[in-house]
Every structure is written in C-alpha cells, then in structure tokens.
C-alpha positions as CSV (number, residue, x, y, z in Angstrom):
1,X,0.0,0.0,0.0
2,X,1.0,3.5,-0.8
3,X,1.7,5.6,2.2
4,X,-0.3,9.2,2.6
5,X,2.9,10.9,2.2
6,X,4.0,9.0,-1.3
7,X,0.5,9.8,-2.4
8,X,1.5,13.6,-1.8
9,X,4.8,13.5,-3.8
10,X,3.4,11.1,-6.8
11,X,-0.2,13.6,-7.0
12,X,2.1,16.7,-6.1
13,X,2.0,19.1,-3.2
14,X,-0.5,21.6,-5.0
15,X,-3.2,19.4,-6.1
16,X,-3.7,18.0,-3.0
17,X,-3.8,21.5,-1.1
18,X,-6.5,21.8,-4.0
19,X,-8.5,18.8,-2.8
20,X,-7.9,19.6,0.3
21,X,-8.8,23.3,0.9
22,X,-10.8,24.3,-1.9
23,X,-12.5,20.8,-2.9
24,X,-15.9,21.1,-1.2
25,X,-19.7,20.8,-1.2
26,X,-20.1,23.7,-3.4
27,X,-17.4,23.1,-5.6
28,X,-18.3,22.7,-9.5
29,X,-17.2,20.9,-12.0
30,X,-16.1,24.0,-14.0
31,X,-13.8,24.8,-10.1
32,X,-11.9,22.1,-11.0
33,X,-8.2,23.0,-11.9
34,X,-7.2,22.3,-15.3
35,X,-4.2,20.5,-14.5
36,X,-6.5,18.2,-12.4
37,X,-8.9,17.6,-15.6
38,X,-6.1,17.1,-17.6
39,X,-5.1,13.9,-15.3
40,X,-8.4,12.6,-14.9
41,X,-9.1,13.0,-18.5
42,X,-6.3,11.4,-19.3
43,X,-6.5,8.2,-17.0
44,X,-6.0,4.6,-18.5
45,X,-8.8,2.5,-17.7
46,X,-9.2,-0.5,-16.3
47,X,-6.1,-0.9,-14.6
48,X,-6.7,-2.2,-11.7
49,X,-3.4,-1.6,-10.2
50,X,-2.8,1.9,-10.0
51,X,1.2,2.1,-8.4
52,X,2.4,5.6,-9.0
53,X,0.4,7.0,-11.7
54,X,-0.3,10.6,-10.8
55,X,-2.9,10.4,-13.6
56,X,-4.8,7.0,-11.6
57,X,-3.4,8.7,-8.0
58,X,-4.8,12.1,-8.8
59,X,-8.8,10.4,-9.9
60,X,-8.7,8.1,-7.1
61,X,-7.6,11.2,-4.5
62,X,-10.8,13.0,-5.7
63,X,-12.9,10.2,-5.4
64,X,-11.4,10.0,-1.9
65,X,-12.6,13.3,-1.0
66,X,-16.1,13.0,-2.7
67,X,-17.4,10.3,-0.8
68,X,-16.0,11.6,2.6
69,X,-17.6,15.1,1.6
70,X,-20.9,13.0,1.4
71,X,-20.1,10.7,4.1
72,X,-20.4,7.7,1.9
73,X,-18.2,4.8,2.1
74,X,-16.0,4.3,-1.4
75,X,-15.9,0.5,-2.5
76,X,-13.5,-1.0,-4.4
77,X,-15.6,-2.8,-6.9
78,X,-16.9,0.4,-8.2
79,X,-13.4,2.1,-8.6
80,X,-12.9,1.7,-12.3
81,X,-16.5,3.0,-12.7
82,X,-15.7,5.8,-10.4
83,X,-12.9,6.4,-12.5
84,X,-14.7,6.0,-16.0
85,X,-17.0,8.7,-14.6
86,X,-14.5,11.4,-13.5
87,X,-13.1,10.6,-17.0
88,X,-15.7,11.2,-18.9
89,X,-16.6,14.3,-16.7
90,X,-13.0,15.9,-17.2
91,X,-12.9,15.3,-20.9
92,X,-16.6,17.1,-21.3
93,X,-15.5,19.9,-19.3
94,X,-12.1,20.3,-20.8
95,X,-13.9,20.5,-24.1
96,X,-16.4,23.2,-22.8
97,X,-13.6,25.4,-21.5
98,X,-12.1,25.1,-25.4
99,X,-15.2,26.1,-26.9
100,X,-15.7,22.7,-28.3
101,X,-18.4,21.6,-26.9
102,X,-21.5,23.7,-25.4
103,X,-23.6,21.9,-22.0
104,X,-26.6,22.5,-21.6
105,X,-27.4,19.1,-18.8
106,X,-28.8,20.8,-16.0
107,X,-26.7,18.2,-13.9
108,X,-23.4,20.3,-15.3
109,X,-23.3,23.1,-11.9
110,X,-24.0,20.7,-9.4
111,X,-21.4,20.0,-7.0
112,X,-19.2,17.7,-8.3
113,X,-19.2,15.3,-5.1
114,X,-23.2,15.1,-5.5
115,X,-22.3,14.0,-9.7
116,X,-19.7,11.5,-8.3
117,X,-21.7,9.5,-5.1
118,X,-25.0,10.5,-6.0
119,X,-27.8,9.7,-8.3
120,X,-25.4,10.0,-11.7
121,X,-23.1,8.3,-10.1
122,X,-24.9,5.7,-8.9
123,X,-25.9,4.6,-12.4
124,X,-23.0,4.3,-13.4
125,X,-22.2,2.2,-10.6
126,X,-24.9,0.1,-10.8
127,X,-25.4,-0.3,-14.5
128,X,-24.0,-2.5,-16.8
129,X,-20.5,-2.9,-17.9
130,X,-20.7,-0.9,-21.0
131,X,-17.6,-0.4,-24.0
132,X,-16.5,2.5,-21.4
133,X,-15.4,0.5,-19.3
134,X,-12.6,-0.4,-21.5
C-alpha cells in the first residue's frame, strides 16, 4: 500500500492542497483546476493496479474526498466505474472550456461530489459494464 505521504509527492503538493482546501460541497465541475482535468481525463482504464500514476493517483484522490464530503463509504468494486465517470466528466469539461463543446445538462453546476456518489453516479455504478469500461 502507498503511504499518505508517497501519495502527496506522486499527485504533487498543489493538487492536494486543492482537494484539500478548496474541494468542497459547493465546488463545480467547472472549479476544478485544469491541470487536475487534464489527469483525470487522461487516465487509463481499467487498470486495476494503479502504483504511482499521478494520472490514476490524482482520480482516485478525488474520489477520496467526494465520498467523505458525502459521508459515503467508497468500495472498491466500483473504482474503475468511479474512475470511467470522473473521465468522462474531465474530458466534457475540458472540451467546454475550449469552446468545443456547449452543456446545456442541467446536472453540469452541481457539485461535483453530489455528480460522483450521488444519483449519476450511482448509475454508473450500478449499471451494466458498458464499451466505457474499456
């Protein structure tokens, strides 16, 4: 297992003073830095074992924070779905802040730990292992 203070160096000393100071119930998906998009849109799924791959590291930090900002407990047989979701989520957003894409899902300025543990993401937890997932 990777210690706490591994996880800082590997993820880097400003993102987690991100998730950990500014990453809260209010926080958007369009708050999210764009270096932290960037790693969670750039994730390779599944893996399974994630080692020290800031890009893996960095989702599974996030994920970390949404369910204790909820008070939910994470499981991992949903963290490759949990990761599939955040990816898809940073690429959208990434592709809105370029002008590539326009969202109009009324879902898109809710907090981001409600899109990640709540109803959104508990289809995607519960639903069926899709060509995503690959």
């Amino acid at each position: 297992m990777i210690s706490p203070k591994n996880i800082v160096q590997i993820i880097g000393e400003d993102i987690f003073r991100w998730l950990v100071h500014q990453f809260d119930k209010g926080t958007a998906l369009k708050d999210v830095p764009d270096e932290i998009l960037e790693r969670m849109a750039s994730v390779g799924l599944p893996q399974g074992v994630y080692g020290s791959d800031h890009n893996s590291l960095t989702c599974i930090a996030l994920l970390t924070f949404a369910y204790k900002l909820a008070g939910k407990e994470q499981s991992p047989k949903f963290a490759e779905k949990d990761m599939v979701l955040l990816k898809v989520l940073a690429k959208n957003e990434l592709a809105r802040r370029k002008g590539k894409k326009r969202l109009a899902n009324p879902y898109w300025d809710h907090p981001l730990y409600e899109l990640i543990v709540g109803e959104v993401g508990d289809r995607i937890r519960l639903g069926p292992v899709t060509a995503l997932d690959r």
